[in-house]
Phi, psi and omega in degrees: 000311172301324176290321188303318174268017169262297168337295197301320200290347150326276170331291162292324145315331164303300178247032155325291155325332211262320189315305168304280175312295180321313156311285164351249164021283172321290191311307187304323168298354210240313197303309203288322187303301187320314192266000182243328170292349172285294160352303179265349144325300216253344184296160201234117213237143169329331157303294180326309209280332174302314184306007189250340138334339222220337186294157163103199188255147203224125192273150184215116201245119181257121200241123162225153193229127188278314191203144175341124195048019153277149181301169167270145165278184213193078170235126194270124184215221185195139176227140183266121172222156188191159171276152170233147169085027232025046188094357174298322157202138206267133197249114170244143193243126182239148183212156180156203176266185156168116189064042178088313209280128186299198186175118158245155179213152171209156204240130174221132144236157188188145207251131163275082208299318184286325196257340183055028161246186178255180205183100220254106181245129171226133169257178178197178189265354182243045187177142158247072169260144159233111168321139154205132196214181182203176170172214207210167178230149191225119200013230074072335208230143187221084171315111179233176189216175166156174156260147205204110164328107164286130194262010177262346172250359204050354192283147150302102162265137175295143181231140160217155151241133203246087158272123194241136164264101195294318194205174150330320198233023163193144165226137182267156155240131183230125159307134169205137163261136162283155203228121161354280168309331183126332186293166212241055173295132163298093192279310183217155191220121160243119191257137199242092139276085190005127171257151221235000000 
């Protein structure tokens, strides 16, 4: 009986190590798994790349609309855009007028590898809103949707937007508020031409 209780604690210094490494092993795998889905979280994919059509300075002819069958206003203006983060997102600053008034803006885009969508945030100079709309790109055309505060209901209005990349050297923005019925009004338009 006495050698039987000198063995086991033998036995267990013996395989302790192998017990101990196995463990490892898990962790290291379960470690290895955690880090190669954070990578392709984080990996800069042809969506990202597209987004680089869009870096440099740009003349930006702005068409807004208050309400339905009202004239437009017509103001010319201008955005600086560029990637940040290693190509992860593209950031455009916009500057100019808009209803006489002066006017800034700025744009963060950035394609969601996990959600597998883009993902659109914009402030301005006229609101302390923060925008967020998100959508897909189909060749050329980068669809977004979203909700957008009303400051006269506090109420959610649906929002959508269209950026079509026409040439190297020119891209449209289109703006549309769903309207109560349902119906689609055009608010706004940035027609962008690369400045040369």
């Amino acid at each position: 009986m006495k050698k039987l209780w000198i063995a086991i604690p033998i036995v267990v210094l013996l395989c302790s190590p192998l017990i101990v490494q196995a463990q490892d092993k898990s962790v290291d795998a379960e470690q290895q798994k955690a880090m190669e889905a954070y990578m392709k979280m984080g990996a800069v994919t042809e969506n990202h790349e597209f987004m680089k059509n869009f870096t440099g300075m740009w003349e930006v002819q702005t068409t807004a609309w208050m309400a339905p069958g009202q004239p437009p206003a017509i103001t010319q203006n201008a955005c600086q855009a560029d990637l940040r983060f290693g190509g992860r997102y593209l950031a455009m600053s916009f500057q100019g007028t808009m209803f006489g008034q002066p006017f800034e803006g700025l744009q963060i885009i950035g394609y969601d590898n996990l959600q597998k969508k883009y993902t659109i945030f914009w402030i301005d100079n006229t609101s302390t809103i923060f925008y967020l709309s998100s959508g897909t790109r189909e060749g050329n055309v980068i669809s977004e949707s979203g909700s957008w505060p009303d400051p006269l209901t506090g109420e959610q209005v649906p929002v959508k937007a269209k950026t079509t990349l026409i040439s190297a050297d020119e891209f449209l923005f289109e703006q549309f508020m769903v309207m109560p019925d349902g119906k689609e009004f055009k608010s706004m338009e940035n027609r962008c031409q690369r400045k040369k």
